[in-house]
C-alpha positions as CSV (number, residue, x, y, z in Angstrom):
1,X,0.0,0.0,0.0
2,X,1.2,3.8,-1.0
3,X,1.8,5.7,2.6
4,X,0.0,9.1,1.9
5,X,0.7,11.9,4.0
6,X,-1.9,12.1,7.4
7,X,-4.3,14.7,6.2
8,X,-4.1,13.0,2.7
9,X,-4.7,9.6,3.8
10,X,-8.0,11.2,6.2
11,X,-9.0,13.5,3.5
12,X,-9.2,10.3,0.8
13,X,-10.6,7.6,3.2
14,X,-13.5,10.4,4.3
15,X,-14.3,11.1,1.0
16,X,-14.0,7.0,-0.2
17,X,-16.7,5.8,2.5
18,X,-18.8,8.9,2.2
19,X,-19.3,7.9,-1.8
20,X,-20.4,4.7,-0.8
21,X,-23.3,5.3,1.7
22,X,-25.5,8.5,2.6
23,X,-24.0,11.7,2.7
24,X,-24.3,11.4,6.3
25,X,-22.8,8.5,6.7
26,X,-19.9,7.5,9.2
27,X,-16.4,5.3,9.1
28,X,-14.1,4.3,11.6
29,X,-10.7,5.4,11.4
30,X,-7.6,3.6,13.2
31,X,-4.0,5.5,12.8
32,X,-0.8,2.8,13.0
33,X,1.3,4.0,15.9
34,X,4.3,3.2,14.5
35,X,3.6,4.0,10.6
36,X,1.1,6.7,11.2
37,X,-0.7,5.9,8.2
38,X,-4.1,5.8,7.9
39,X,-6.7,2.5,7.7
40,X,-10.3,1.8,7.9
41,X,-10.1,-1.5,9.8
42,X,-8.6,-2.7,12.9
43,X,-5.5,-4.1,13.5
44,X,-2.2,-4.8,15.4
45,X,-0.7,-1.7,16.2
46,X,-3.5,0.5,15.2
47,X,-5.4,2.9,17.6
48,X,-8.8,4.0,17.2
49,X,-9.5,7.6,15.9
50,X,-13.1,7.8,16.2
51,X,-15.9,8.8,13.6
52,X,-16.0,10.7,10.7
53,X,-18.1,12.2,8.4
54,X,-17.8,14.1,5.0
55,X,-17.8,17.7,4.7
56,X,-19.1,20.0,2.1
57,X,-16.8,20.3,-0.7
58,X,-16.5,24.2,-0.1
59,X,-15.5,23.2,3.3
60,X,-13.4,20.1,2.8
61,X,-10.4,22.0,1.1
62,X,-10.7,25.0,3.8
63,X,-10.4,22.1,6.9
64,X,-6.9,22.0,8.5
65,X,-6.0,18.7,10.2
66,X,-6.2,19.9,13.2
67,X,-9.8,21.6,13.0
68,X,-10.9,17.7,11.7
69,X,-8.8,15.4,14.4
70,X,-10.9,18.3,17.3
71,X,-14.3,17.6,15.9
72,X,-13.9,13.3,15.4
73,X,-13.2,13.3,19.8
74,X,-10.5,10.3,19.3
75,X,-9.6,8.1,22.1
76,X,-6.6,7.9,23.3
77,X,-4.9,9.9,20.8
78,X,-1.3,11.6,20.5
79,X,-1.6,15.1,21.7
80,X,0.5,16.1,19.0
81,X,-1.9,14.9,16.6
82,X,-5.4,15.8,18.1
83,X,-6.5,19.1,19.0
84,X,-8.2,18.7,22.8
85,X,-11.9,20.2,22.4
86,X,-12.9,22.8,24.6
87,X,-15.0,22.3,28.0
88,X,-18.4,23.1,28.2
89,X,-20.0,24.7,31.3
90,X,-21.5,21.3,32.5
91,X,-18.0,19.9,32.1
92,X,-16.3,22.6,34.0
93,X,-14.9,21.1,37.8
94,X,-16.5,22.9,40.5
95,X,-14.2,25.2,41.2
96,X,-13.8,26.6,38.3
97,X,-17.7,27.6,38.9
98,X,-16.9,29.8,41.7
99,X,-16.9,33.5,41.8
100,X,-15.9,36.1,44.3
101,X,-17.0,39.6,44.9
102,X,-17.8,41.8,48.2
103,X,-18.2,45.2,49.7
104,X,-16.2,47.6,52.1
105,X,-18.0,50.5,54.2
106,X,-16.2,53.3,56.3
107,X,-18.2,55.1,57.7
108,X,-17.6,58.4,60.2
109,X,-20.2,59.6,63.1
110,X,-19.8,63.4,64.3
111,X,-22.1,64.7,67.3
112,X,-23.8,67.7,66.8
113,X,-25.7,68.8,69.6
114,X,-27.4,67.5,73.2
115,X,-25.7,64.4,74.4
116,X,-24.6,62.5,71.2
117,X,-21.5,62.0,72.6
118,X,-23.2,59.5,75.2
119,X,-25.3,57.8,72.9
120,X,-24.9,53.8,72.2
121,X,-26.5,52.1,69.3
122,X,-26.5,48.3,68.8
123,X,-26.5,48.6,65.0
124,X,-23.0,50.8,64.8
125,X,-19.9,50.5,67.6
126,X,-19.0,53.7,66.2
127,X,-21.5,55.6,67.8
128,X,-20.1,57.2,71.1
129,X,-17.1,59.0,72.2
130,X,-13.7,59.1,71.0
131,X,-14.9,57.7,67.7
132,X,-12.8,58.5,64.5
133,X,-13.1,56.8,61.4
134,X,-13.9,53.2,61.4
135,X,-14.9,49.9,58.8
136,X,-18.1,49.1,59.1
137,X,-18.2,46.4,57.2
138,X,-15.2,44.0,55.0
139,X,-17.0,41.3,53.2
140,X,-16.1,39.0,50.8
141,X,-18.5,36.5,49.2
142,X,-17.0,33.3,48.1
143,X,-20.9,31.3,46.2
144,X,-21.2,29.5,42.5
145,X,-23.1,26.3,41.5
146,X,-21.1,23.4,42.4
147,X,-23.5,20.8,40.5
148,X,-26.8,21.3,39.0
149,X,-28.8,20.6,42.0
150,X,-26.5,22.5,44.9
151,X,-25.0,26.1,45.4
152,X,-22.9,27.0,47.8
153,X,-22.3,31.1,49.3
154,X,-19.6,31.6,52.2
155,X,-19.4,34.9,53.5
156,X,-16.5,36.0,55.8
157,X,-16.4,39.5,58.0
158,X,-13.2,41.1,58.2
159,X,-14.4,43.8,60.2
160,X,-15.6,42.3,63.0
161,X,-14.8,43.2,66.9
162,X,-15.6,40.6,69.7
163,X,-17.0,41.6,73.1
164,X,-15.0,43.3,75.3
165,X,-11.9,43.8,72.8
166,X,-9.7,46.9,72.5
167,X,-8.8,46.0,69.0
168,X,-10.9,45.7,65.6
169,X,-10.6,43.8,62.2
170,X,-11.4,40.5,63.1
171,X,-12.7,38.2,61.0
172,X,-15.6,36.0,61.9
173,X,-18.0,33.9,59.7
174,X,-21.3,35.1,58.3
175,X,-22.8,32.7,56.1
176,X,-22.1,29.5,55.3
177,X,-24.6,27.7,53.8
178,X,-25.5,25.2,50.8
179,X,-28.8,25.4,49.1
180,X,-29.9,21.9,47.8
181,X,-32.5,22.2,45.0
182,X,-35.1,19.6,44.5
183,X,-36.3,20.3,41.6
184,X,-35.2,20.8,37.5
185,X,-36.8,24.3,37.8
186,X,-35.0,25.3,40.6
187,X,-38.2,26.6,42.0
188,X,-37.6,24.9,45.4
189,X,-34.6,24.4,47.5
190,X,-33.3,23.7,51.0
191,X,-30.9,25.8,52.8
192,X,-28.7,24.0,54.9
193,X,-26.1,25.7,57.2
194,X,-26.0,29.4,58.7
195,X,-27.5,31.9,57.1
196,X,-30.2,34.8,57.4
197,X,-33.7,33.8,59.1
198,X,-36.1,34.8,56.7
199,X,-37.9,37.5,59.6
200,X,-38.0,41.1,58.3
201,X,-37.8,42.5,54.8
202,X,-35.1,44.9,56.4
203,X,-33.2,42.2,57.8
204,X,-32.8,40.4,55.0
205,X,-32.3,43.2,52.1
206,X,-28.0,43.2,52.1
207,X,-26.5,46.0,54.2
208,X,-24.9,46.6,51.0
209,X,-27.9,47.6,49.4
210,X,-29.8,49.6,52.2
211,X,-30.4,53.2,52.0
212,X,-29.9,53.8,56.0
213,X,-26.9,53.2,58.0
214,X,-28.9,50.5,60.2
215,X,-31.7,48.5,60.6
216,X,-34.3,49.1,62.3
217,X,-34.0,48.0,66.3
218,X,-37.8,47.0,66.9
219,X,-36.9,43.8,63.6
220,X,-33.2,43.5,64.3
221,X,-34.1,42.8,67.9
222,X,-35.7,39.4,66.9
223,X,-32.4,37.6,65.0
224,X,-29.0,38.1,66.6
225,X,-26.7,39.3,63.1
226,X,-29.8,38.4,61.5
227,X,-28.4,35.0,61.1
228,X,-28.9,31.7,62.9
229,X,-27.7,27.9,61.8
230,X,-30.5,26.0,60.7
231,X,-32.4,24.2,58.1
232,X,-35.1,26.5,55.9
233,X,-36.9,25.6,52.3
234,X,-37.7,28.0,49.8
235,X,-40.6,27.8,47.0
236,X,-40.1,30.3,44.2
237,X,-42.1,30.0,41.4
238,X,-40.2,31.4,37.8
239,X,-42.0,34.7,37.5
240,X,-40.8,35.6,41.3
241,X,-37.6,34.5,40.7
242,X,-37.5,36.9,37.6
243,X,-38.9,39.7,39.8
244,X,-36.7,39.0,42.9
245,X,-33.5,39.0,40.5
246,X,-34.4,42.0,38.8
247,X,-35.0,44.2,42.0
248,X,-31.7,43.5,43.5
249,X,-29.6,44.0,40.5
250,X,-31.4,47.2,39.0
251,X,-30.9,49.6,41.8
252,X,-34.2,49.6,43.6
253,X,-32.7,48.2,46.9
254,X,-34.8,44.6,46.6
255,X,-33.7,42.4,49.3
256,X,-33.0,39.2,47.3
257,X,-34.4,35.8,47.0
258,X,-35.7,34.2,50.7
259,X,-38.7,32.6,48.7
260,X,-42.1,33.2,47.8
261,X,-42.8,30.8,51.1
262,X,-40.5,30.0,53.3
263,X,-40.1,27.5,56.7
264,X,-37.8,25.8,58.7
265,X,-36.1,26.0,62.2
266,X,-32.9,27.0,63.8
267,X,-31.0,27.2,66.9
268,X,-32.2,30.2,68.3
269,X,-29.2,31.6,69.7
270,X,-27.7,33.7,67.0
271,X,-25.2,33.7,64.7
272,X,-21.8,32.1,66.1
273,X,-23.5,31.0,69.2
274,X,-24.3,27.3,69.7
275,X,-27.6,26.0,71.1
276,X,-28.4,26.4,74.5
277,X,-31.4,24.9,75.5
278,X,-31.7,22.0,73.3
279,X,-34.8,23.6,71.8
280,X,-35.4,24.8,68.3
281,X,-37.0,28.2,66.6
282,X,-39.4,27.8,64.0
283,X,-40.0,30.6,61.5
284,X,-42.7,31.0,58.6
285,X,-42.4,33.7,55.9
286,X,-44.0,35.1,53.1
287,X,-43.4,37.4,50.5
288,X,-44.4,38.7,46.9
289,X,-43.9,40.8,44.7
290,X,-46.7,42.3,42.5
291,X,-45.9,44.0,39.4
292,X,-48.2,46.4,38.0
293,X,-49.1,46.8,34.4
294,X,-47.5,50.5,34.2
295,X,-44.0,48.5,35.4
296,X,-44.3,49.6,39.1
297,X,-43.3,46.9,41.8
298,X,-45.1,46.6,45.1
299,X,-44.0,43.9,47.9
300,X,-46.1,42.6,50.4
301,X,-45.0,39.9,52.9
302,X,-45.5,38.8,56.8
303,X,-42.9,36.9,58.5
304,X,-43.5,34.7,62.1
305,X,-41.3,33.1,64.6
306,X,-41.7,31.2,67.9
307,X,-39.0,29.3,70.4
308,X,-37.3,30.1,73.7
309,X,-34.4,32.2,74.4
310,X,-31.7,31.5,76.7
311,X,-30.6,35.1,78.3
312,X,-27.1,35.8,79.7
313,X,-27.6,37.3,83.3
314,X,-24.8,39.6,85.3
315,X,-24.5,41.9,88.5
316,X,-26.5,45.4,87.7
317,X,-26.5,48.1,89.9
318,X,-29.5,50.4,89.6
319,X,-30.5,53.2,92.2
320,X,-27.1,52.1,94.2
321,X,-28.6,48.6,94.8
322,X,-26.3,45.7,93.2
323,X,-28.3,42.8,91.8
324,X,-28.2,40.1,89.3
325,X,-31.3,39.2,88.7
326,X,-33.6,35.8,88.3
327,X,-34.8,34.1,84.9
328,X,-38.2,33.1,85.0
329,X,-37.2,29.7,82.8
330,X,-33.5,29.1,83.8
331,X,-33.6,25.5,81.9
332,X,-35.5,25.9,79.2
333,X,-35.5,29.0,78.1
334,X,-37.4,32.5,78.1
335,X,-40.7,32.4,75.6
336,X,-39.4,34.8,72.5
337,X,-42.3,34.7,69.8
338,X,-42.9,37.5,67.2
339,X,-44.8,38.1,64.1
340,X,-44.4,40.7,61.4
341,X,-45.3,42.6,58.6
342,X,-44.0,44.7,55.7
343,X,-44.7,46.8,52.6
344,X,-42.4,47.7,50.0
345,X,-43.2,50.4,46.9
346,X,-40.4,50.5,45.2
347,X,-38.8,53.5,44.1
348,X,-39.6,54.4,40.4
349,X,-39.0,57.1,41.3
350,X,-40.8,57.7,44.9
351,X,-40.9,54.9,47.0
352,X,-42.6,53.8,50.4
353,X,-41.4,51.0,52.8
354,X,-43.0,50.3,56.1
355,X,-42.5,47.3,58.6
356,X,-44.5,46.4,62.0
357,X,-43.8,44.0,65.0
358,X,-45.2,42.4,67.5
359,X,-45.0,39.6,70.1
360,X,-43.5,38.7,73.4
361,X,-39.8,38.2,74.6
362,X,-37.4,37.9,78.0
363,X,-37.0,41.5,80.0
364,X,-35.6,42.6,82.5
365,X,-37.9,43.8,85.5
366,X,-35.8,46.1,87.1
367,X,-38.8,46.1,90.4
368,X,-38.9,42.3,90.8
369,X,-35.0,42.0,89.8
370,X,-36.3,39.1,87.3
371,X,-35.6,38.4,83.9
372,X,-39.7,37.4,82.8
373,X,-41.8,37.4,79.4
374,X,-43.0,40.9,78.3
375,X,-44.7,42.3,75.4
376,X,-43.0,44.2,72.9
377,X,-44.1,46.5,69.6
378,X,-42.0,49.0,66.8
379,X,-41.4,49.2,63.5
380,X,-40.6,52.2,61.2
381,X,-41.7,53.7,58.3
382,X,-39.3,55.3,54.8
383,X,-39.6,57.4,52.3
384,X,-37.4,58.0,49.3
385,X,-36.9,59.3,45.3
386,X,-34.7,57.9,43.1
387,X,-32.8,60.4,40.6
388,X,-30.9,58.6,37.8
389,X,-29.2,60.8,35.6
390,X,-25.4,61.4,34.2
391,X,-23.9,62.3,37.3
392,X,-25.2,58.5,38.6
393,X,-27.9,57.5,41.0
394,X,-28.9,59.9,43.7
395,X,-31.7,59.0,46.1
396,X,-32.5,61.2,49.2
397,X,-34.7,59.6,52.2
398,X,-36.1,59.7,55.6
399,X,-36.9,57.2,57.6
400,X,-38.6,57.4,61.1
401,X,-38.6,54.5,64.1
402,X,-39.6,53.4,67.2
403,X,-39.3,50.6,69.5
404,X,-40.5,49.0,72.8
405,X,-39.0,46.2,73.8
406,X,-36.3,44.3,75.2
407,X,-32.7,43.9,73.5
408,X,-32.4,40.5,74.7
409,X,-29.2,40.2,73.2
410,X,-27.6,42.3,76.2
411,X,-26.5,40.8,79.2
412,X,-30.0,41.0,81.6
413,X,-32.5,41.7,78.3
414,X,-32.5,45.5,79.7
415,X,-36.0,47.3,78.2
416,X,-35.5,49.5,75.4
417,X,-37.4,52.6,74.3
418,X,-36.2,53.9,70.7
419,X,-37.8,57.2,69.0
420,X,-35.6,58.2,65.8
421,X,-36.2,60.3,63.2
422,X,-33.3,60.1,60.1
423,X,-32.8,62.2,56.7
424,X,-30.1,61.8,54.5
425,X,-29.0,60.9,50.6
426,X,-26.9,57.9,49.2
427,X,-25.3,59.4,45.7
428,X,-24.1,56.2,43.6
429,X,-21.3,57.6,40.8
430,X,-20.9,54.1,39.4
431,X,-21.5,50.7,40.4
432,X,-18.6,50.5,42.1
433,X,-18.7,53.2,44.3
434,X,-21.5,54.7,46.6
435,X,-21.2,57.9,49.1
436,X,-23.8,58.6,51.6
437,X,-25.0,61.4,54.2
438,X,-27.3,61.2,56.8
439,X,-28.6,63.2,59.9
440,X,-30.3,61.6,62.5
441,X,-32.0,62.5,65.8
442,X,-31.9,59.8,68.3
443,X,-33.7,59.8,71.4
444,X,-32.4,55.8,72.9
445,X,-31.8,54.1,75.9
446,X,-28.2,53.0,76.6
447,X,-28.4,49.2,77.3
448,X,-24.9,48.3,77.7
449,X,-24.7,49.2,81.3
450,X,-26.8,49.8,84.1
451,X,-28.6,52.5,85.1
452,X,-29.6,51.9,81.3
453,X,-30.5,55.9,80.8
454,X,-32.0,57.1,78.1
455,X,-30.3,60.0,76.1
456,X,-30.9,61.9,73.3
457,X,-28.7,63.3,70.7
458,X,-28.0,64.5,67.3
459,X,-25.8,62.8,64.7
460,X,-23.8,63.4,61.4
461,X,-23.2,60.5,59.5
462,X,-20.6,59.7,56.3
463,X,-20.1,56.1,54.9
464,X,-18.1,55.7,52.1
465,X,-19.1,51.7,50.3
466,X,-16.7,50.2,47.6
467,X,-18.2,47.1,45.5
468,X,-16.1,44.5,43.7
C-alpha cells in the first residue's frame, strides 16, 4: 500500500466511504502507531481515531487537520496529533464555577448637639465618644453552583470586633450555607447551614444595598446578626424569581431571594453561638412581589417566629442597689415569639417601605430584679426618590422609628425605648462606588450598662461603600 501523507490519507478515506453510503454517513478510522498511516479496519498496532463524516466540498479543502482530528473526539490519541476540544460549562470542575465579589463600608459619626457623645447604638460600635473613622463592614463572598442541584455562598467578616476587645478587624464567619434544590426548575430548595432567618424585609435586604446606616431596632431585635444555623426551604415559582433577580440588580434596593414561602427551624441563639437549651426556633415567611401593568413593583410579605431564648444574666447596679437578677425559665429557656409585617413600593421614582412587629420576649424587671416574658411592639416607616441621571444614582430619604421592647441580646435583656427620626442621601457615581449622608436625631436608651438611661442626641453620618 502507498503511505500518503496524514491529512491525505483522512481526506481520501472520508471522502472514499462517504461515496459509498449517505452523505451522512460514518467510518471508523484507526492510525498505525508506529507508521502513522491511515486504515479503515482494525488491526495490530492500530489505535482508534473515532468517527467521521464528509464535509461539504466548499468546506473540505478549507479544513486544517487539526480543526478535523478536534471535531472526530479520538480516544486515546497523540496530543501532538489531536486538537483537545474545549470544556463546556457542564463539564467545567467545580471550582472553576466559583466566583468572588464583596463590599467595604467606612463610615464616620460626628455629634452635633445635646448628648450625642453619650449615645450607644446596637447597630453601629461607632457611635459614642472618642470615635474617629472606622470599617463598618469587609466582606467578601465566596458562592457559584457546584452541580446542577446545589449552590454553595460563604461569606466572611473582616471587620468584625468581639465583646469586650480593644482592638478591631477580626474576621468572623457570616454565612455558610449550601442550598440543595429539589427540583429541575430550581423553584424549590433547602438551605442548609448558617444563614439569614427569613424575619424582616429589612433584615434580609443586604446591608450593602440599604439606604440607611442601620436597621431598624424594633426587627433586628428578633435575630441576633440576623443570622442563625439551621435548616429552611424556599418555594419560588419562575415569575418571582425573575422579579426577585431583577430588584436587586437594578438599583431599587430589593432584598434578594428568601422565597415566595419560606419555613424551617434554627438554633435560636444567633449567629456564632451554639444551642443552649436543646430547643429549636421555628420561622414562617412570606413574600411577593406584584408588578403592576405601568412596570411599578409593590412587595407585600408577613414573616413569624416562635421558640425560647436563653438570656445571659450579670451583676447590675440600679439606684445604688447591686443585683443580678432571676430568669423566670433558667432551663428551658425564656418564651421569645414575634410576628411581622411589611410593605415595600419600590422607588420608580418615589418609593414607600414600612415594617411592623409584635410579640413577646425575656425583659428585664428592674422592680422584681427578674428576667420574665413581656410584650413588645415597633417598627418604622421610609420614604425615598430615586434620581438617575449622568452624574449616577442619587436617592434622598427619611426614615422614622420606634421601639419598645427588650434587647435580649444584652446581658440581663434590659427594656429598650427607641424614638428616631433620620434624613439623608446615598449618591451612587458608578457601580462600584457609593457615598452617603445622613442626619439623625436619636432619642435611645443606653443598654450596655446599668442604670440603662435614656439619652438623646444629634448625629452626622458619612459612609463611604466600595463594591467588587
Amino acid at each position: 500500500m502507498k503511505k500518503l501523507p496524514l491529512a491525505a490519507a483522512f481526506w481520501t478515506m472520508c471522502g472514499a466511504a462517504a461515496a459509498e453510503g449517505s452523505p451522512q454517513a460514518a467510518i471508523e478510522l484507526y492510525v498505525d502507531t508506529t507508521t502513522r498511516q491511515i486504515f479503515a479496519e482494525p488491526g495490530p498496532g492500530r489505535q482508534r481515531l473515532g468517527k467521521f463524516v464528509q464535509a461539504s466540498e466548499e468546506a473540505a479543502p478549507a479544513m486544517s487537520t487539526a480543526s478535523a482530528q478536534a471535531e472526530s473526539k479520538p480516544v486515546a490519541a497523540s496530543p501532538t496529533t489531536v486538537a483537545a476540544a474545549p470544556k463546556s460549562a457542564s463539564s467545567k470542575a467545580w471550582y472553576e464555577k466559583i466566583g468572588i465579589r464583596g463590599y467595604v463600608q467606612m463610615r464616620y459619626n460626628q455629634e452635633l448637639s445635646g448628648s450625642a457623645d453619650a449615645l450607644k447604638s446596637p447597630g453601629d460600635r461607632f457611635i459614642g465618644p472618642e470615635q474617629g473613622f472606622g470599617i463598618r463592614r469587609a466582606r467578601v463572598v465566596i458562592s457559584g453552583d457546584v452541580s446542577d442541584r446545589m449552590s454553595i455562598y460563604i461569606q466572611p467578616d473582616l471587620a468584625s470586633t468581639p465583646s469586650g476587645s480593644s482592638t478591631t478587624h477580626f474576621a468572623q464567619l457570616r454565612d455558610a450555607y449550601a442550598d440543595l434544590w429539589l427540583n429541575d426548575e430550581k423553584t424549590w430548595r433547602i438551605r442548609a447551614g448558617q444563614s439569614k432567618i427569613p424575619y424582616g424585609w429589612e433584615d434580609l435586604q443586604s446591608s450593602q444595598n440599604r439606604l440607611a446606616p442601620d436597621r431598624a431596632d424594633a426587627l433586628n431585635s428578633g435575630v441576633r446578626d440576623e443570622r442563625d444555623l439551621g435548616v429552611i426551604a424556599y418555594w419560588s415559582p419562575a415569575v418571582a424569581k425573575e422579579r426577585f433577580a431583577y430588584l436587586q440588580k437594578s438599583g431599587l434596593k430589593g432584598s434578594g431571594d428568601y422565597g415566595v414561602v419560606g419555613f424551617g427551624v434554627y438554633n435560636g441563639q444567633g449567629a456564632n453561638r451554639p444551642d443552649r437549651n436543646d430547643q429549636l426556633h421555628s420561622v414562617i415567611h412570606f413574600s411577593y412581589p406584584f408588578k403592576f401593568a405601568n412596570g411599578q413593583y409593590l412587595e407585600v410579605g408577613a414573616d413569624a417566629y416562635a421558640g425560647r431564648y436563653k438570656v445571659s444574666t450579670g451583676s447590675a447596679t440600679v439606684g445604688g442597689v447591686m443585683f443580678t437578677p432571676s430568669v423566670d425559665a433558667p432551663v428551658a429557656g425564656s418564651t421569645d415569639r414575634r410576628v411581622a409585617a411589611h410593605v415595600v413600593y419600590y422607588p420608580q421614582p418615589f418609593g414607600f417601605q414600612a415594617e411592623w412587629t409584635v410579640g413577646k420576649g425575656p425583659e428585664l424587671d428592674i422592680a422584681r430584679r427578674v428576667i420574665r416574658t413581656k410584650s413588645l411592639r415597633g417598627g418604622y416607616a421610609q420614604v425615598m426618590y430615586k434620581f438617575d441621571g449622568g452624574y449616577g444614582s442619587l436617592m434622598p430619604y427619611a426614615k422614622w422609628q420606634t421601639y419598645r421592647g427588650a434587647s435580649k441580646f444584652d446581658t440581663d435583656a434590659p427594656r429598650m425605648l427607641v424614638d428616631e427620626l433620620e434624613a439623608g442621601v446615598e449618591w451612587q457615581p458608578s457601580s462600584a462606588v457609593e457615598l452617603a449622608v445622613a442626619w439623625a436625631n436619636m432619642h435611645r436608651t443606653d443598654v450596655t450598662a446599668a442604670p440603662y438611661r435614656r439619652v438623646k442626641g444629634q448625629l452626622l453620618r458619612v459612609q463611604l461603600q466600595v463594591n467588587y
